[in-house]
C-alpha positions, 0 to 999 in steps of 0.5 A: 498472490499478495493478500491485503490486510487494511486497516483505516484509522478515522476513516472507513475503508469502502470497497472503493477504497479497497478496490483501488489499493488491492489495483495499485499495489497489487501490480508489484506481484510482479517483481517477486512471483516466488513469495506465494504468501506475500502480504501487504500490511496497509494503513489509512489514517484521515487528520483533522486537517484532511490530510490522510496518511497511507502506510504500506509494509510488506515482509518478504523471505529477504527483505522488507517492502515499506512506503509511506506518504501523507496527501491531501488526496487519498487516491493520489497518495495511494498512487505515490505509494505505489511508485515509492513501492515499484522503485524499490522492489525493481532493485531488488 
């Protein structure tokens, strides 16, 4: 089970926001089952020009997991993430 840690720089993490990413990124469980204590380090910074930046590492026992992308739109760079992510974790 991955346990999530966020963290929102100039914005305020709501339980939507929340909810989406623990939904998104929490489907890579699937690429390693063994790792019991996984957690995904995630964080959320909003510009001035609204831009918002999403950052997400996860160490592993081997390997280190780590994705970023920047998008006008939060719920789409968070789906950019995950595909970012779900690429390199099924080569692993």
């Amino acid at each position: 089970m991955i346990r999530f840690e966020i963290h929102g720089d100039n914005l305020t993490i709501t339980d939507a926001i929340r909810n989406y990413i623990e939904e998104k990124i929490g489907k890579l469980e699937r690429y390693f089952n063994d790792v019991p204590n996984a957690v995904a380090h995630v964080k959320v910074k909003t510009y001035s020009n609204s831009a918002t930046k999403i950052e997400v590492t996860i160490p592993l026992k081997n390997v280190t997991l780590r994705a970023e992308e920047q998008n006008d739109d939060l719920y789409a760079g968070i789906d950019l993430i995950n595909n970012k992510l779900e690429k390199t974790s099924s080569k692993i």
